[in-house]
C-alpha positions in Angstrom: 3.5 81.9 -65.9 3.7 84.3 -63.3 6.0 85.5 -60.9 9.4 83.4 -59.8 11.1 83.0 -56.7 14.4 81.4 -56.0 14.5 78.9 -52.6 17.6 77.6 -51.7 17.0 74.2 -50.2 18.7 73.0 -47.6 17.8 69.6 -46.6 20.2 68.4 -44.0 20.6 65.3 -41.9 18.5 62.3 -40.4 15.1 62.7 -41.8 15.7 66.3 -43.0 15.4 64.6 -46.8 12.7 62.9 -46.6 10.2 65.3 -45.3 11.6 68.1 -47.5 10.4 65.7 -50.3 6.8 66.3 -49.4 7.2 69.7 -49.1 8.4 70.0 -52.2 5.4 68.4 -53.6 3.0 70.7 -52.1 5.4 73.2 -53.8 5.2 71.4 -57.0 1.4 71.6 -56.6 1.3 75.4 -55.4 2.9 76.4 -58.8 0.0 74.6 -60.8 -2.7 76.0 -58.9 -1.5 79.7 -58.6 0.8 79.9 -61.7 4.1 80.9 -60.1 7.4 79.5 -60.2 9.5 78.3 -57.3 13.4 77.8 -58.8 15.0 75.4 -56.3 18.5 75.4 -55.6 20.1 72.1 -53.2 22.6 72.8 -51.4 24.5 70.6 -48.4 24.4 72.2 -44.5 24.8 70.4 -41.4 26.5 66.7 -40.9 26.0 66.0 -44.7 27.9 69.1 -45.3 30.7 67.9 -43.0 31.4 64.9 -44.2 30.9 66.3 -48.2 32.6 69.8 -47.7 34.3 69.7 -44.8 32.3 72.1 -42.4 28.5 72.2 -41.6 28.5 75.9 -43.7 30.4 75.6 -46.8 30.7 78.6 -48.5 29.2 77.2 -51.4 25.8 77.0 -49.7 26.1 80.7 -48.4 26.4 81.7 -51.9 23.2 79.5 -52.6 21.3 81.3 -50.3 22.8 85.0 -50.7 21.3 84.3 -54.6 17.9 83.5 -52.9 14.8 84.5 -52.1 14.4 82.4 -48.9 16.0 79.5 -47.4 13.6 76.1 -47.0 15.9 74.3 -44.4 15.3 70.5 -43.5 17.1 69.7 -39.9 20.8 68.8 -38.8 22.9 67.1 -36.4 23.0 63.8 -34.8 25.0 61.3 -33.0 28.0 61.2 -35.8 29.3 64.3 -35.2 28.8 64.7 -31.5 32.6 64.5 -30.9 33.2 67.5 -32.8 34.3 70.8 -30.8 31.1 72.2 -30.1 31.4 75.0 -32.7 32.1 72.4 -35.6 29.2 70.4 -34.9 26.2 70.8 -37.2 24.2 72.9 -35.0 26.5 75.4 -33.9 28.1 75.4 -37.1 25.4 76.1 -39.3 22.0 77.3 -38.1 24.3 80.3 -35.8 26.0 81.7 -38.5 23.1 81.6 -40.8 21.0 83.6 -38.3 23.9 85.9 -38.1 25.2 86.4 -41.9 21.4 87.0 -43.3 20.4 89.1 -40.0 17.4 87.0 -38.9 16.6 88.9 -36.1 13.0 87.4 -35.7 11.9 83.9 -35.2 8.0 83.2 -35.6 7.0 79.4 -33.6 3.7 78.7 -33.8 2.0 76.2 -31.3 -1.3 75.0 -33.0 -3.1 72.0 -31.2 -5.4 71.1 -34.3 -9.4 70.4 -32.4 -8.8 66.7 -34.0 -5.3 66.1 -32.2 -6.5 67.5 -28.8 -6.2 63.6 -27.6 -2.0 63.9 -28.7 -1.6 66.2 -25.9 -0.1 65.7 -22.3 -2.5 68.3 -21.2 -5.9 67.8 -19.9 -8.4 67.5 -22.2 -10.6 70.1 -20.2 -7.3 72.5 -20.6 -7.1 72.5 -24.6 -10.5 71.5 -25.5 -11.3 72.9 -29.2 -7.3 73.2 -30.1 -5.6 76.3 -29.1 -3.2 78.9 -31.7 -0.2 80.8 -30.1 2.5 82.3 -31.1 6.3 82.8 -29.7 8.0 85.8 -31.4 11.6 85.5 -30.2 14.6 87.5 -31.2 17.1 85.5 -32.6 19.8 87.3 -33.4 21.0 89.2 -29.6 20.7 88.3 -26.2 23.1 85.7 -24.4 23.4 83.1 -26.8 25.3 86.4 -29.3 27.1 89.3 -26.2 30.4 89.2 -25.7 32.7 88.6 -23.8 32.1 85.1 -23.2 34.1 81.9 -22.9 36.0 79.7 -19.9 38.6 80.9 -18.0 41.5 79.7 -15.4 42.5 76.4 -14.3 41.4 73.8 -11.2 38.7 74.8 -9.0 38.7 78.4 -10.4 38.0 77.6 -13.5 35.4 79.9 -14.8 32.6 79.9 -17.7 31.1 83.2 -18.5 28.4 84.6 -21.0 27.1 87.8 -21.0 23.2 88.9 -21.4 23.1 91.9 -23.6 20.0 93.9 -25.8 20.4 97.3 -26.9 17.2 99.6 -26.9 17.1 99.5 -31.2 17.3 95.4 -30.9 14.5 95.3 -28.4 12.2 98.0 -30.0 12.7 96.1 -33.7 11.1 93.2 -32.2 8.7 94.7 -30.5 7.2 95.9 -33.5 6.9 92.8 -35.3 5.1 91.2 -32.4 2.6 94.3 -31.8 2.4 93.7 -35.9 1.5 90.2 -35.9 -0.6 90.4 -32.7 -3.0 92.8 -34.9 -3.6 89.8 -37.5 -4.1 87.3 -34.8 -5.9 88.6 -31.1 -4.4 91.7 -30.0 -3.1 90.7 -27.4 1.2 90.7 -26.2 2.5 88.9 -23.4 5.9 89.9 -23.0 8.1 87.6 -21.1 11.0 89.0 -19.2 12.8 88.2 -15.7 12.9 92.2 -14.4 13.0 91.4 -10.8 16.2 90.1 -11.6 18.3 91.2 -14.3 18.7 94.9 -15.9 18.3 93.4 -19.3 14.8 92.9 -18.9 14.5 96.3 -16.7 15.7 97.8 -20.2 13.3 94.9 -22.2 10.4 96.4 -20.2 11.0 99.8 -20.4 11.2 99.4 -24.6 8.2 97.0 -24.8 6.1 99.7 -23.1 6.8 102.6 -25.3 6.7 100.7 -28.3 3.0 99.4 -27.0 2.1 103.1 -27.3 2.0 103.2 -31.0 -0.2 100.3 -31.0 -3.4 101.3 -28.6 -5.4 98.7 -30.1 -3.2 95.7 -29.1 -3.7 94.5 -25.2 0.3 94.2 -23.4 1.0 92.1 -20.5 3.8 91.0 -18.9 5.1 88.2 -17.6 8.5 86.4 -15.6 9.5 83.8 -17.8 9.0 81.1 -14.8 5.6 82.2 -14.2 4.7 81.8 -18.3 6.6 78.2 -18.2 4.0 77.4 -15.4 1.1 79.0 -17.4 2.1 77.2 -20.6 0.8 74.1 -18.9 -1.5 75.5 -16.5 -3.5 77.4 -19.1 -2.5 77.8 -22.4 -5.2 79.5 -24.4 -4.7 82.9 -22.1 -2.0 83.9 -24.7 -2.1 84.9 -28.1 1.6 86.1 -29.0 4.6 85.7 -26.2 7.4 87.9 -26.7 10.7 86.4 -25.8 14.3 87.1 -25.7 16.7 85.2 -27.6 17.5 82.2 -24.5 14.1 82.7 -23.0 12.4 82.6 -26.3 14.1 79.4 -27.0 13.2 77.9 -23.6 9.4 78.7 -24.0 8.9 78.0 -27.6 9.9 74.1 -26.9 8.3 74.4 -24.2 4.8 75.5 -26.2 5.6 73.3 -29.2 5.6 69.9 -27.2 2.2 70.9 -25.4 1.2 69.7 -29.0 1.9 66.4 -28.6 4.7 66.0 -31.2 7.5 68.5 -32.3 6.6 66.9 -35.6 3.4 69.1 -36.4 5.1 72.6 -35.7 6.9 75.0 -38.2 9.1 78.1 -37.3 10.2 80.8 -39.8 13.5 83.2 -38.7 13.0 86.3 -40.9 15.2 89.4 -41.6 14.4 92.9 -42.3 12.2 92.9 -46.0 11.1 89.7 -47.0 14.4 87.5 -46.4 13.8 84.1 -44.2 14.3 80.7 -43.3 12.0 78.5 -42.4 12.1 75.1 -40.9 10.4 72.4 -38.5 11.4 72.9 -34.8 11.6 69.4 -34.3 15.7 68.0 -34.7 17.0 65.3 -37.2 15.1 62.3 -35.6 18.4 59.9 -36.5 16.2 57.0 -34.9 13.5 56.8 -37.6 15.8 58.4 -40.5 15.5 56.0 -43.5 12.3 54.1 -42.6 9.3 56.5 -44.6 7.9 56.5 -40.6 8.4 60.7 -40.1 5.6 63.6 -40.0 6.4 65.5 -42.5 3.9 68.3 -41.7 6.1 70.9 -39.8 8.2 70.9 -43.0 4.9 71.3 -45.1 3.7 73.7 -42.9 7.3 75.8 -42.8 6.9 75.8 -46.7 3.4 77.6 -46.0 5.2 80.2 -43.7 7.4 80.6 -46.8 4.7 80.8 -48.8 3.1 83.8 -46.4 6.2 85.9 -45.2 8.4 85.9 -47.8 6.8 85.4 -50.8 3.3 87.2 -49.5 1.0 84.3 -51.2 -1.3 84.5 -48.3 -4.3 82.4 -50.2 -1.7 79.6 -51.2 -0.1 79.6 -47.6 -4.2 79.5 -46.3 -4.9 76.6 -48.6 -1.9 74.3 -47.4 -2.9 75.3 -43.7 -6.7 74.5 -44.4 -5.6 70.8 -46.7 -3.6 69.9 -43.5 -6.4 70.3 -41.2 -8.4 68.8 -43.4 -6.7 65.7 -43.4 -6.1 65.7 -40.0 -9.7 65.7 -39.6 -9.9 62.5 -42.1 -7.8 60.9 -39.7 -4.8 60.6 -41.4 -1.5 60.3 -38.8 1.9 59.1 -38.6 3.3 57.2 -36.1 4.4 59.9 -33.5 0.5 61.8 -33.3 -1.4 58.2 -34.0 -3.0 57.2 -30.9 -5.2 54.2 -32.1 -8.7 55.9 -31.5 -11.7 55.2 -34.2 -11.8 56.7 -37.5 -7.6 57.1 -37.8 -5.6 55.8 -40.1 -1.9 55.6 -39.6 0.4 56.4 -42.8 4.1 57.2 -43.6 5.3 59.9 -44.7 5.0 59.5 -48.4 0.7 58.9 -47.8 0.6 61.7 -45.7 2.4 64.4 -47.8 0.1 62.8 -50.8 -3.4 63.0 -48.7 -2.4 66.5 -47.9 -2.1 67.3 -52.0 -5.4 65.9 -52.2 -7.0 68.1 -50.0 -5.4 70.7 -51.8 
């Protein structure tokens, strides 16, 4: 055998479990193809977590994935533990601290119409004819959603809520460089997305962008106010190539981009720290409505193994060959419920038959 790397799997809630089963598989068959080994650690995180350990981030778990080489996460939350303070509930309580403990300053979303799911869309088909590829870098770990002070404040009518919008020059310029970076394997081209009419964060954000931009004279910068590039998203998506976001407008625009797709099932994300440390997981949520019935898409977990594959563990020809079997089957016509839309020539499978047609085309 070859080389081994650890993956601390966190599967989570709703249908979290059953589409990291299929992903799994593709692992299983990734290790006979390329002769590596993936050592898999489970671990709880989210509402399973709650109810198992107590809180959505045991410290078990953290251990897990301090002894890791990257996190595969599943999805968490849903209606059960809604009446939690909002810092207990699964989100708040799990995926913020992770981003925060393991540094993962970057989060990667692509949003990939496939030419054979154009028809899934709520765009136009003139708009996305042949597919389109973009991708949101966003930082993950500064911004609004991290600054302090924040919280609520006084009582009656002058009762306050507050949060404060904060980036430092070094956070800004760190992501910068992974989107110039990543723009060079895709396009060239950057559109940063800012609000610097407005606020002196994104004065600062600009300024940064810019300079950085000078080391890279091959790669083509624009920028954009993040309303304009909300209305562009729909308008005319395949004008950008990477979109470089902020940590709340980066969140905004990548959901934005990802349900232009026609289903949040189809779309992976990786969150990655300095070196090769990252999580990856589908950007869709829990889906407690179809959990248990073998009904979900288990591709944006496939395809968040792939990013795995390519960023952390740098097997770029296995993370090539799981993108290529999914398009392939795609292109046989094979879809779950949420991207089948009855034409001729598809087939509509759970997610057990899609995860095994994807091996196939392996």
């Amino acid at each position: 055998m070859g080389k081994s790397f650890k993956i601390a799997v966190l599967s989570g809630d709703g249908i979290g479990p059953e589409v990291m089963a299929e992903a799994l598989k593709i692992l299983d068959a990734i290790q006979d193809k390329y002769s590596v080994v993936f050592e898999r650690t489970f671990a709880n995180v989210g509402g399973i977590a709650i109810d198992v350990d107590g809180k959505a981030l045991p410290e078990q778990t953290v251990a897990t994935c301090k002894a890791s080489d990257a996190i595969l996460f599943g999805s968490v939350g849903g209606p059960k533990w809604e009446t939690l303070p909002p810092d207990e509930q699964p989100e708040r309580g799990a995926l913020l601290p992770l981003r925060k403990i393991f540094g993962l300053f970057c989060n990667l979303r692509p949003a990939i119409i496939f030419p054979a799911l154009t028809s899934a869309s709520s765009l136009k088909e003139e708009v996305i004819d042949g597919g389109f590829n973009l991708l949101v870098v966003r930082e993950l770990t500064g911004g609004i959603y991290f600054a302090e002070p924040k919280g609520i404040t006084g009582e009656g009518s002058e009762r306050t809520g507050f949060d404060t919008m904060k980036y430092s020059d070094a956070e800004v310029e760190r992501i910068s460089h992974v989107a110039f970076q990543t723009a060079r394997k895709r396009s060239s081209k950057v559109c940063s997305i800012d609000k610097a009419n407005v606020l002196s964060t994104s004065v600062l954000w600009r300024e940064v962008v810019e300079r950085v931009a000078k080391g890279y004279p091959d790669v083509e910068l624009t920028h954009m106010y993040v309303d304009n590039a909300a209305m562009q998203l729909v308008r005319w998506p395949k004008q950008f190539d990477v979109m470089l976001c902020g940590n709340m407008f980066g969140d905004i625009i990548s959901d934005e981009a990802a349900m232009l797709t026609g289903s949040l099932g189809m779309l992976p994300s990786a969150s990655l720290a300095e070196g090769t440390f990252g999580m990856y997981e589908p950007s869709g949520g829990s889906a407690p409505d179809i959990a248990g019935q073998g009904i979900a898409n288990p591709i944006a977990q496939i395809l968040s193994a792939s990013m795995m594959l390519r960023y952390s563990f740098g097997m770029i020809e296995a993370a090539d060959a799981v993108d290529a079997a999914v398009e392939k089957t795609l292109n046989q016509g094979f879809r779950t419920g949420d991207i089948f839309q009855g034409l001729d020539g598809e087939r509509k499978v759970n997610t057990v038959a899609m995860g095994d047609a994807i091996i196939a085309n392996l």
